[in-house]
C-alpha positions in Angstrom: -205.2 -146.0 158.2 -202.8 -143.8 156.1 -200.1 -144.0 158.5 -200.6 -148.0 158.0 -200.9 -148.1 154.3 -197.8 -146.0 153.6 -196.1 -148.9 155.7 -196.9 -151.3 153.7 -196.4 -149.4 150.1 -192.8 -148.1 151.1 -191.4 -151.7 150.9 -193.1 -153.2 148.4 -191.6 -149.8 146.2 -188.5 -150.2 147.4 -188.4 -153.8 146.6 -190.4 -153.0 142.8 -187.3 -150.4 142.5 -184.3 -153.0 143.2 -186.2 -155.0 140.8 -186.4 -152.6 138.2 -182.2 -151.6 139.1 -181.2 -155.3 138.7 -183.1 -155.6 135.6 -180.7 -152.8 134.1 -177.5 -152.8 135.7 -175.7 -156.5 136.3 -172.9 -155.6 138.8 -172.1 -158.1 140.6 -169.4 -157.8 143.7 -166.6 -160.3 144.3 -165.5 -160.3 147.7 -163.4 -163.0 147.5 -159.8 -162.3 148.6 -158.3 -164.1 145.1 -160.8 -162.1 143.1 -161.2 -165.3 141.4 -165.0 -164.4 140.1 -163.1 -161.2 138.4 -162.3 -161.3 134.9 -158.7 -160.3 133.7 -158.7 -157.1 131.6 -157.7 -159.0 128.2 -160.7 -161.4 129.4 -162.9 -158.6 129.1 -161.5 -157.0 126.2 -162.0 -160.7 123.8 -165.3 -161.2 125.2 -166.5 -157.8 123.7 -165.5 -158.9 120.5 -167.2 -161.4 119.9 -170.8 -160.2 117.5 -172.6 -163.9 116.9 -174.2 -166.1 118.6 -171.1 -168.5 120.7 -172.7 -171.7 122.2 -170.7 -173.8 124.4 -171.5 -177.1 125.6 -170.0 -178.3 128.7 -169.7 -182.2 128.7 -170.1 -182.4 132.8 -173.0 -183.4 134.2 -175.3 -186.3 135.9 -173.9 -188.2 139.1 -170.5 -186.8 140.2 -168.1 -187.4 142.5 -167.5 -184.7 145.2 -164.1 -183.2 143.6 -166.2 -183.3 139.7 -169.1 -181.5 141.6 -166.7 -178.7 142.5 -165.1 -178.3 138.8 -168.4 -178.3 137.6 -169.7 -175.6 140.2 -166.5 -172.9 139.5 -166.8 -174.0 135.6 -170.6 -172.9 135.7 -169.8 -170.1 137.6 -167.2 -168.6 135.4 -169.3 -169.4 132.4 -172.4 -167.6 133.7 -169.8 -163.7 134.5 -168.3 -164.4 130.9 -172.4 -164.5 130.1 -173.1 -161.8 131.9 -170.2 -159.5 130.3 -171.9 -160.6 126.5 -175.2 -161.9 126.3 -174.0 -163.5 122.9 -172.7 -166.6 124.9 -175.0 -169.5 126.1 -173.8 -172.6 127.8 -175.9 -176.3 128.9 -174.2 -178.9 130.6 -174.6 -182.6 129.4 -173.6 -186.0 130.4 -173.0 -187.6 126.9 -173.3 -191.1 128.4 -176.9 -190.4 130.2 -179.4 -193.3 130.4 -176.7 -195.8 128.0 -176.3 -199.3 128.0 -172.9 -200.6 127.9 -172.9 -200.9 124.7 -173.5 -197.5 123.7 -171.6 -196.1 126.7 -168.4 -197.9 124.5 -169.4 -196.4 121.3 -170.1 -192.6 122.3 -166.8 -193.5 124.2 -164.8 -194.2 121.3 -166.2 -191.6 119.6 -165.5 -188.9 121.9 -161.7 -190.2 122.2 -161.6 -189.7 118.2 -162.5 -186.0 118.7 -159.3 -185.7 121.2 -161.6 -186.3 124.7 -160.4 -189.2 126.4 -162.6 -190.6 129.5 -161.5 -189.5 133.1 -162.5 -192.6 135.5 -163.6 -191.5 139.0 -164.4 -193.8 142.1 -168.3 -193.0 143.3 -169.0 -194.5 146.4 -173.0 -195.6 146.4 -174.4 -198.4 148.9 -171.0 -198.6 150.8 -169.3 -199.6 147.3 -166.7 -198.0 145.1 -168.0 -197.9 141.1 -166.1 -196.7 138.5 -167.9 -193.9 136.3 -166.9 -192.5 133.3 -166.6 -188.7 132.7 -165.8 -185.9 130.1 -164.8 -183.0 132.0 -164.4 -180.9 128.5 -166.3 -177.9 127.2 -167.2 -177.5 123.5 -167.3 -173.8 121.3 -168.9 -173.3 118.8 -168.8 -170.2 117.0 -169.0 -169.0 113.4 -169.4 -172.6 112.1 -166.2 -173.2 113.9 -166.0 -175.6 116.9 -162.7 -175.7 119.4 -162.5 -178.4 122.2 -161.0 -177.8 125.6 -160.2 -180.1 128.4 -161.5 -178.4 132.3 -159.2 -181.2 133.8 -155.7 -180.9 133.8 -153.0 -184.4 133.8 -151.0 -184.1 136.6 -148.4 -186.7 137.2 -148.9 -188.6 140.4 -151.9 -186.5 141.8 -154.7 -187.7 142.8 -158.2 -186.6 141.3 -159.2 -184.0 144.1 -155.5 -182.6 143.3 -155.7 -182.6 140.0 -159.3 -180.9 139.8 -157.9 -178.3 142.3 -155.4 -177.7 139.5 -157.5 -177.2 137.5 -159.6 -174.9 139.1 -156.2 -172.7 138.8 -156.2 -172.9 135.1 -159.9 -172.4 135.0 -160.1 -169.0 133.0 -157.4 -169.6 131.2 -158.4 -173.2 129.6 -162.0 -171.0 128.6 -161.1 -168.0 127.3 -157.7 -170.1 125.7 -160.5 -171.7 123.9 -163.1 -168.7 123.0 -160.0 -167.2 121.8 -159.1 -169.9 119.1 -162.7 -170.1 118.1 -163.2 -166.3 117.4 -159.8 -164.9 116.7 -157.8 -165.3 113.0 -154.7 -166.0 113.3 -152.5 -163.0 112.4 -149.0 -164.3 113.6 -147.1 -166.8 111.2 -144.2 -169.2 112.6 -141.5 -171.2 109.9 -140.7 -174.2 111.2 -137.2 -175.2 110.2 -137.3 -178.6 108.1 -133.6 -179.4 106.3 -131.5 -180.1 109.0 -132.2 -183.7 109.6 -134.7 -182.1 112.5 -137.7 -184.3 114.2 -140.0 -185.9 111.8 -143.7 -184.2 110.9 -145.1 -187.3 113.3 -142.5 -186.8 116.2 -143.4 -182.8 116.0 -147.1 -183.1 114.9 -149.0 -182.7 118.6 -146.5 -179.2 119.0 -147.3 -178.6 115.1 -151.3 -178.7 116.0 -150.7 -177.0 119.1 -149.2 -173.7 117.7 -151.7 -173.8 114.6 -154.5 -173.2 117.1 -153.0 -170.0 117.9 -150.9 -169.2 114.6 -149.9 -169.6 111.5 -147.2 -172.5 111.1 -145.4 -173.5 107.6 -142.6 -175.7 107.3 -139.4 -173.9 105.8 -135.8 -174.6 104.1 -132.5 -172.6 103.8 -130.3 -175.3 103.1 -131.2 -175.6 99.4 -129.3 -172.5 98.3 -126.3 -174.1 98.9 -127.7 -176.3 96.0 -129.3 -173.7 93.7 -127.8 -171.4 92.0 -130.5 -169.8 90.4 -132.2 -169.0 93.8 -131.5 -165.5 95.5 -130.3 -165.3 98.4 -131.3 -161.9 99.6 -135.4 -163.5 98.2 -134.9 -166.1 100.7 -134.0 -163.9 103.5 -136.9 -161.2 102.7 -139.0 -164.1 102.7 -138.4 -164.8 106.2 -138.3 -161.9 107.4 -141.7 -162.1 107.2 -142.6 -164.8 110.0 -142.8 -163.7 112.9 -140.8 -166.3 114.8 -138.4 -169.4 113.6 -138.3 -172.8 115.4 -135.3 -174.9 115.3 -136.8 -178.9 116.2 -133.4 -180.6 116.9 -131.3 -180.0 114.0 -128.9 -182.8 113.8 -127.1 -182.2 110.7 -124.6 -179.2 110.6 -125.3 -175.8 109.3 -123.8 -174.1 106.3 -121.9 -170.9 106.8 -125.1 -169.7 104.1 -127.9 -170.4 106.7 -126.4 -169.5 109.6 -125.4 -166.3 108.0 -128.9 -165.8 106.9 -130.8 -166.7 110.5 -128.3 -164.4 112.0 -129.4 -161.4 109.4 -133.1 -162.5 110.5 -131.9 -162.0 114.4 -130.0 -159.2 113.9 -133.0 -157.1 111.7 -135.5 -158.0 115.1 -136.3 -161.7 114.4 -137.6 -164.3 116.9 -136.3 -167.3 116.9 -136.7 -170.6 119.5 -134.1 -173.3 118.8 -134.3 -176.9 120.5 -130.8 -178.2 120.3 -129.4 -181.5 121.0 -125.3 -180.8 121.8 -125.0 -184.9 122.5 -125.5 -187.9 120.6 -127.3 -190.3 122.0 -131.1 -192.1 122.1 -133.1 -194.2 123.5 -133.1 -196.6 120.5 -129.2 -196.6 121.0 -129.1 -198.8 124.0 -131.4 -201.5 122.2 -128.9 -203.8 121.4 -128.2 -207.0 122.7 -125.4 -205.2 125.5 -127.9 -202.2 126.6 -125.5 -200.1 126.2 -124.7 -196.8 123.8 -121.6 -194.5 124.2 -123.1 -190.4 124.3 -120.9 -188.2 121.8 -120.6 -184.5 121.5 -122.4 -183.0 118.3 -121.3 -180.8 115.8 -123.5 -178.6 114.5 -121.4 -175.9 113.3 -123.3 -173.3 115.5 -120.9 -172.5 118.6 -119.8 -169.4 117.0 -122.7 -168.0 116.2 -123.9 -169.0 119.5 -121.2 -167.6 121.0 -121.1 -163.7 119.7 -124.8 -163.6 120.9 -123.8 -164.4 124.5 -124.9 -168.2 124.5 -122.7 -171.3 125.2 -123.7 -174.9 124.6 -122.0 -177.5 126.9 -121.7 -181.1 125.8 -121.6 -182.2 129.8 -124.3 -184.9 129.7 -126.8 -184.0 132.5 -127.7 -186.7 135.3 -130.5 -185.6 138.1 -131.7 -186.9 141.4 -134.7 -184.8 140.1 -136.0 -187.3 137.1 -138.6 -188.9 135.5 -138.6 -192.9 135.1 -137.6 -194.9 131.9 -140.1 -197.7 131.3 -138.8 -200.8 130.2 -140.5 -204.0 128.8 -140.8 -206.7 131.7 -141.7 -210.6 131.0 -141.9 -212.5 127.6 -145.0 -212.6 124.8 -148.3 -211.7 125.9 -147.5 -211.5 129.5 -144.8 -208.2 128.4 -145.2 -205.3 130.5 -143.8 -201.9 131.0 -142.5 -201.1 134.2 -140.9 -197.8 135.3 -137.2 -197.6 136.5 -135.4 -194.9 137.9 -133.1 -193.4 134.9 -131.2 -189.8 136.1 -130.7 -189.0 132.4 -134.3 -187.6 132.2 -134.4 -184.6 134.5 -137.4 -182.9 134.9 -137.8 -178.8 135.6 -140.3 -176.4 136.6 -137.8 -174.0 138.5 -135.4 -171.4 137.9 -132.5 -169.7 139.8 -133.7 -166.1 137.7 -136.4 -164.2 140.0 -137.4 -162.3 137.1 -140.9 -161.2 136.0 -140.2 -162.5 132.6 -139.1 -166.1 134.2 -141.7 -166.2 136.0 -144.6 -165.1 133.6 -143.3 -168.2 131.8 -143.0 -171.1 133.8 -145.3 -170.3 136.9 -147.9 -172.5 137.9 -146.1 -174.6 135.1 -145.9 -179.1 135.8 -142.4 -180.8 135.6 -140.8 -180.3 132.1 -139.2 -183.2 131.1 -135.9 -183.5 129.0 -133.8 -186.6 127.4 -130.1 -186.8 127.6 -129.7 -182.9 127.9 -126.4 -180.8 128.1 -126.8 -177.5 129.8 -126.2 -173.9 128.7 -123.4 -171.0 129.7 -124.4 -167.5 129.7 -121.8 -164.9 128.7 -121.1 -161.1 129.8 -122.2 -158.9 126.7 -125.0 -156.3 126.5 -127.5 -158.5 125.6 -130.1 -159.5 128.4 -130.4 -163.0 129.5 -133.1 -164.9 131.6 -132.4 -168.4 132.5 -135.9 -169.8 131.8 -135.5 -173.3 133.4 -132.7 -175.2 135.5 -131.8 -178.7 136.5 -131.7 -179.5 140.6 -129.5 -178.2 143.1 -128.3 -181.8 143.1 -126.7 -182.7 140.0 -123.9 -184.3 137.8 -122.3 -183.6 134.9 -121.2 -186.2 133.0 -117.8 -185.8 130.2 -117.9 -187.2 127.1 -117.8 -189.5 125.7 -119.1 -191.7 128.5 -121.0 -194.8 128.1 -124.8 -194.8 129.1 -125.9 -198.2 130.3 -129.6 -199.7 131.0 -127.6 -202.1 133.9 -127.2 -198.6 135.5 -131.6 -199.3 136.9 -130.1 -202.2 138.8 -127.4 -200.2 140.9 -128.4 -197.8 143.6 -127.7 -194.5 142.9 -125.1 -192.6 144.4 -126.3 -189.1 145.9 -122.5 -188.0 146.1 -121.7 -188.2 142.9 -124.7 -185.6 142.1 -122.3 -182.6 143.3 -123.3 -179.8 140.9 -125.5 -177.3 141.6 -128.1 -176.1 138.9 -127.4 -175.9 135.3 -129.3 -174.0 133.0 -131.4 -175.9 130.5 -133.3 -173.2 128.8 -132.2 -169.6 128.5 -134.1 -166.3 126.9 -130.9 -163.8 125.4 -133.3 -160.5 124.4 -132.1 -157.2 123.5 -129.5 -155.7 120.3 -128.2 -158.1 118.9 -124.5 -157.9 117.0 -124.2 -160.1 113.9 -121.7 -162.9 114.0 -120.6 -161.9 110.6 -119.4 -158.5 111.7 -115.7 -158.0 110.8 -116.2 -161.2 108.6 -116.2 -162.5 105.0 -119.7 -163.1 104.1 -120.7 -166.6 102.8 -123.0 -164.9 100.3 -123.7 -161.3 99.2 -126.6 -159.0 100.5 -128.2 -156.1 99.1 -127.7 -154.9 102.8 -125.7 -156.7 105.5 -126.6 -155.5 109.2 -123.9 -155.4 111.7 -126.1 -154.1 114.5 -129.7 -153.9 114.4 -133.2 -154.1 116.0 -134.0 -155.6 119.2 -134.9 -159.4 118.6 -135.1 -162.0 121.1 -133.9 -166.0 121.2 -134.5 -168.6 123.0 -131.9 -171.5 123.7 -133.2 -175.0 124.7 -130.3 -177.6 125.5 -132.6 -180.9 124.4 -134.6 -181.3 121.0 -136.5 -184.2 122.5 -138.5 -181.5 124.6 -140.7 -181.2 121.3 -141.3 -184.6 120.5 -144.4 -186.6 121.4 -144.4 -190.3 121.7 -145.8 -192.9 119.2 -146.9 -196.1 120.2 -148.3 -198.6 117.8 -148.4 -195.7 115.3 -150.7 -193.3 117.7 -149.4 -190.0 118.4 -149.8 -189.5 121.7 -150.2 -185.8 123.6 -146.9 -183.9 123.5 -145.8 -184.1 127.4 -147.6 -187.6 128.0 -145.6 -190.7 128.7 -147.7 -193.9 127.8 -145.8 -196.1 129.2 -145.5 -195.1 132.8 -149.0 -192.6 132.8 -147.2 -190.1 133.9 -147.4 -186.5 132.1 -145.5 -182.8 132.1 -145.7 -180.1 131.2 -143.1 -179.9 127.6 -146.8 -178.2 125.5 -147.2 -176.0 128.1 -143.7 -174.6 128.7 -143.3 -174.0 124.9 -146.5 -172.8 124.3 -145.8 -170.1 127.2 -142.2 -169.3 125.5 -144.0 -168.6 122.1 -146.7 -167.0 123.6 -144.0 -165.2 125.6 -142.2 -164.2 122.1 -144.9 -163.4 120.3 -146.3 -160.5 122.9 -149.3 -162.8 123.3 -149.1 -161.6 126.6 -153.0 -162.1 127.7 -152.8 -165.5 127.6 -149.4 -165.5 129.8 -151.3 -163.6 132.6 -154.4 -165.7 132.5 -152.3 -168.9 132.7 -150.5 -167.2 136.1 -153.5 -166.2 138.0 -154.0 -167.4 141.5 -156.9 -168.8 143.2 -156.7 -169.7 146.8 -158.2 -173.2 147.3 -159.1 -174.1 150.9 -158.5 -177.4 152.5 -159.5 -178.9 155.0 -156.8 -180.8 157.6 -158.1 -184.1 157.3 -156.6 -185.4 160.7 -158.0 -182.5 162.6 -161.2 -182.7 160.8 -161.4 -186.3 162.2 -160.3 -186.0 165.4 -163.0 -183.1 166.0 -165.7 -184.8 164.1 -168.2 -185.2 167.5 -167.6 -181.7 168.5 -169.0 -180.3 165.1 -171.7 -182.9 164.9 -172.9 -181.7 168.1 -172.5 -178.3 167.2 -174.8 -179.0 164.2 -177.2 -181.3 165.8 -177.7 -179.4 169.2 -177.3 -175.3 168.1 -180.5 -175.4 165.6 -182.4 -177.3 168.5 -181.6 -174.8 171.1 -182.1 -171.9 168.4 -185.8 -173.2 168.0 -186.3 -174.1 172.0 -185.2 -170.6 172.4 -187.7 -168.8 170.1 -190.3 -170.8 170.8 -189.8 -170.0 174.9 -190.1 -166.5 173.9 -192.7 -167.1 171.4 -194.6 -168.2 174.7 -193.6 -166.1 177.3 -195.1 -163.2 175.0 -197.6 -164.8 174.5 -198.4 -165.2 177.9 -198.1 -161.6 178.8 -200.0 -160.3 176.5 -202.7 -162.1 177.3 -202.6 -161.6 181.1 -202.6 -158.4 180.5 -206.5 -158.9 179.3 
């Protein structure tokens, strides 16, 4: 009777003790070869911070499509280890358009698109029939009366939705923690944005403008009014910048004075960080609306090739033409009937590559969509000490065009001729890091310094050979989503490229890692999968039947002996 009883009460203490274990330690083991339900280090490190209550509301549920079902499933998943790591965080998941008319389905719509969520449409096949649904694959955090919205499902030009939510899954960690990080984090890092140089306008920069104010500190700045203002010091000006952390240059088109070149190159030179959007050609797309379609592209002057120049960086005025490019959409038909139709256009060459093998490269513009540029030039490197890293290249097939040289919209109608695309890749976006020796060594001095630096801390710049890369459409006086092309659908990936660079420059190097983790997605071959369909359905159908004949024969032949036995 003892021997019996202690059979039964080992278990049910082993199991009471597992019980009790769970209840105090929450390990959980990923054996996953990706390691994709393991948190990064700097994932970690932000989630310990955070002291208050952080609610997140996940705007993905109801009736989904197969591919939404899986984005929903990894984005619970993650949700519930960040959970797990702080107790602090609590999630639901909602389907804003539940149990709505159509009506009301337009109105939460319209509303949601207001707060910057605009409506995915999926195809959900019920009854033998496709229907369109409506979703909002984006998650909401709230935090210390602060809320931050995040889209879970990336744009990805020409993919199709399970493609795109595969993607997505990539970014997964990133997009969350991206977010919990802009709720919960003050911004310590402060970026002047360069206005007084006949640069993009607040509109044409104002989805890049929001973009790095989620992360930093942005004000807009001017140099060029001490060559106007006497009573304004100089060396007050430069101390004053000295204390961003990182200048942008959005597509100067006016030259610079000798005194603000002298007093970005002082900036440089003393450690500064500086990103500078260039455009070395004349020429837009509002140039060729004229009754010829036609525009002539012209070298610009900016009056920065020599400073350029002593810091190991050459700007070419070859205009760039790439069997690698994104379409030009053009107005078709007359009145109401107008529509835009894409053509090819080999003056917008798109990038995601790079000849450099570098980590730094790499960390930048990995798992990165097509950048897209507008009438571009390209960029020489130069032997000094200073280190370069050529961030982003144009196709191995490629032409150079000399200038001046007329730009035509008759050029859609002829084919295009592959031979003539004879240039191998061109750098279109280069990172010079390191000492950097003033351009005013051995100089006259525009203006006088309490202390002029000929050599000085390590500082770091980085050259873009298009200003267009920063601008974001505006159509009927929307601004649309830096990187997204209205007209043709399509977008790339201009926000996240830059965001990566100033991430990059700015040591934010947490967010750079999480954007570059890999998560193996599996998929299945479709054409195998079909042409072996009735083996697996047999498999599935006939195994479990055998399985049960099986233990059921036993079942009986036990049975049987034992009681013959009697």
């Amino acid at each position: 009777m003892k021997s019996r009883l202690k059979h039964i009460l080992w278990p049910i203490l082993i199991i009471v003790g597992l019980i009790i274990l769970n209840s105090l330690y929450h390990e959980r083991l990923d054996l996953t070869k990706d390691k994709r339900f393991t948190l990064s280090k700097q994932s970690k490190e932000l989630l310990t911070s955070i002291d208050q209550a952080m609610y997140v509301q996940v705007l993905l549920d109801g009736d989904l499509p197969a591919e939404f079902r899986k984005l929903k499933l990894e984005t619970r998943q993650l949700l519930e280890e960040l959970s797990n790591i702080n107790s602090n965080l609590k999630f639901e998941f909602i389907n804003p358009i539940a149990d709505l008319n159509q009506n009301e389905t337009d109105r939460v719509a319209a509303q949601l698109a207001q707060e910057g969520m605009k409506p995915a449409v999926a195809s959900v096949q019920e009854a033998g029939k496709n229907t369109k649904v409506l979703l909002f694959p984006y998650a909401k955090f709230y935090y210390n009366e602060k809320q931050v919205i995040t889209p879970l499902l990336k744009s990805v030009a020409g993919a199709s939705a399970e493609e795109r939510v595969n993607s997505s899954i990539q970014q997964l960690e990133y997009q969350l923690i991206d977010a919990l990080k802009r709720v919960s984090t003050k911004k310590s890092k402060t970026i002047a944005v360069l206005r007084d140089s006949g640069n993009l306008t607040d509109r044409q920069l104002q989805d890049f403008l929001q973009s790095i104010q989620s992360y930093y500190k942005a004000a807009p700045y001017a140099i060029e009014f001490l060559n106007d203002n006497d009573s304004v010091q100089p060396q007050k000006v430069l101390n004053s910048l000295k204390k961003f952390d990182l200048v942008v240059a959005p597509k100067p088109t006016k030259p610079y004075s000798e005194i603000k070149k002298y007093i970005l190159d002082q900036y440089l030179i003393d450690g500064g960080k500086m990103l500078m959007a260039i455009d070395p050609i004349i020429i837009e797309d509002d140039s060729l609306s004229n009754s010829q379609a036609k525009a002539y592209a012209l070298p610009r002057s900016l009056n920065i090739d020599e400073m350029l120049f002593s810091y190991g960086l050459r700007l070419k005025t070859g205009l760039v033409r790439d069997q690698k490019f994104a379409p030009i959409a053009l107005a078709v038909g007359q009145g109401r009937n107008t529509q835009y139709e894409a053509f090819p256009w080999p003056y917008y060459p798109v990038s995601n590559s790079t000849t450099d093998t570098t980590q730094t490269a790499q960390s930048i513009i990995k798992n990165l969509e097509d950048v897209k540029f507008e009438y571009a030039g390209t960029i020489d490197t130069l032997k000094n000490d200073i280190e370069k890293t050529v961030l982003l290249t144009t196709s191995k097939a490629t032409q150079l065009v000399t200038l001046p040289a007329a730009v035509s919209l008759n050029e859609i109608e002829k084919p295009i001729n592959s031979q003539a695309f004879n240039s191998t890749q061109q750098p279109l976006a280069v990172l010079a890091q390191g000492n950097f020796k003033s351009a005013y060594r051995n100089r006259v001095k525009p203006i006088m310094l309490k202390e002029h630096l000929d050599y000085g801390k390590s500082g770091a710049l980085v050259l873009i050979s298009d200003g267009d890369i920063m601008k974001n459409q505006i159509i009927a006086g929307q601004v649309q989503e830096l990187g997204y092309d209205i007209k043709t659908g399509m977008s790339f990936g201009n926000k996240e490229f830059l965001m990566n660079t100033i991430n990059y420059l700015l040591d934010d190097s947490g967010l750079i890692s999480l954007r570059n983790k890999d998560i193996i997605i599996p998929f299945l071959d479709v054409q195998k999968t079909y042409d072996d369909r009735l083996q697996w359905q047999l498999i599935n159908v006939m195994i479990p039947l055998v399985f049960v004949a099986l233990l059921a024969a036993i079942f009986l032949l036990l049975r049987k002996r034992k009681y013959s036995k009697k």
